[in-house]
C-alpha positions as CSV (number, residue, x, y, z in Angstrom):
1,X,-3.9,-51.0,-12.6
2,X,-4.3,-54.7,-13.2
3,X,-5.4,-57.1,-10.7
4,X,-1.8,-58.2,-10.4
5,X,-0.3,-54.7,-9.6
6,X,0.9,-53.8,-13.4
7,X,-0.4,-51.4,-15.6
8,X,-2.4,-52.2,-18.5
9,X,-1.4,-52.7,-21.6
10,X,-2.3,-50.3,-24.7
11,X,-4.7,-52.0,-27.1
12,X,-4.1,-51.6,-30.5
13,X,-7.4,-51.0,-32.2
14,X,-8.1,-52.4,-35.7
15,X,-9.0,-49.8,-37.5
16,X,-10.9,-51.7,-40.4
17,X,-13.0,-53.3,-38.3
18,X,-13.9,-49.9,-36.4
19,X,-14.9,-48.8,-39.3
20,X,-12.3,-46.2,-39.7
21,X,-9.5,-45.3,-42.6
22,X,-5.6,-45.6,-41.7
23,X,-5.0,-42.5,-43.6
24,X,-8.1,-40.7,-44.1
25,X,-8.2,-38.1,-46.6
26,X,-10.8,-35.1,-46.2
27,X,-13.1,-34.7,-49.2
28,X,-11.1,-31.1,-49.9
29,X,-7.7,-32.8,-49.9
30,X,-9.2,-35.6,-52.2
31,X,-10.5,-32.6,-54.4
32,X,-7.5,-31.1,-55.1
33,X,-5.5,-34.1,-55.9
34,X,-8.1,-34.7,-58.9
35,X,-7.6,-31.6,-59.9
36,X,-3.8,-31.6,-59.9
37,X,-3.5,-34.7,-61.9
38,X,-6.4,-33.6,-64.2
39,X,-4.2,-30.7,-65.0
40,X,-1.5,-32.9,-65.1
41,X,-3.4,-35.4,-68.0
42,X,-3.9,-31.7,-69.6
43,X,-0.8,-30.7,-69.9
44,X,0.5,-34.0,-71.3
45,X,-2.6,-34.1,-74.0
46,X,-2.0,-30.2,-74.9
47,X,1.3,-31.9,-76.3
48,X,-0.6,-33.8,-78.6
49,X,-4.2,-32.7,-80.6
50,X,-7.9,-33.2,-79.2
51,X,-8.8,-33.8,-76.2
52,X,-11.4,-32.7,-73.8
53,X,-11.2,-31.6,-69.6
54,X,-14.1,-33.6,-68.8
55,X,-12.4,-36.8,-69.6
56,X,-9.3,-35.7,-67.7
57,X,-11.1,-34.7,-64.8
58,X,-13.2,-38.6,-64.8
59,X,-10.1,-40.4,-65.4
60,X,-8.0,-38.5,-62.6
61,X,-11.2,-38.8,-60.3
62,X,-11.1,-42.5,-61.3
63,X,-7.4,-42.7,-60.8
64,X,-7.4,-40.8,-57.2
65,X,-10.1,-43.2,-55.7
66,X,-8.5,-46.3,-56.6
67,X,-5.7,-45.1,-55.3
68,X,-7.4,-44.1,-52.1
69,X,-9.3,-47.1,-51.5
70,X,-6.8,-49.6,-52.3
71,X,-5.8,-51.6,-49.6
């Protein structure tokens, strides 16, 4: 209780500056949605000729953390 006989009110906490993410993402979870759009960028090159899953994977890693740290 407050001085004054009310209870005290919640405190929102700013999550930046307590150094933690709004929507955190495990490193498994980020993991898995490289690999789903690297298969994704697979499937769309297999419609066409060349190609290689190393690049696929780099750009959908690229991709994913952009996504993930953009505010």
């Amino acid at each position: 209780m407050e001085k004054d006989g009310t209870l005290p009110q919640k405190r929102r906490v700013n999550r930046k500056k307590a150094g933690m993410a709004e929507d955190a993402v495990s490193q498994e979870m980020r993991r898995k949605m490289i690999e789903e759009s690297a298969y994704y960028r697979f499937q769309r090159r297999r419609q066409g000729n060349g190609g290689d899953h190393l690049e696929d994977w780099l750009q959908a890693e690229a991709e994913i953390d952009a996504m993930l740290n953009a505010d």
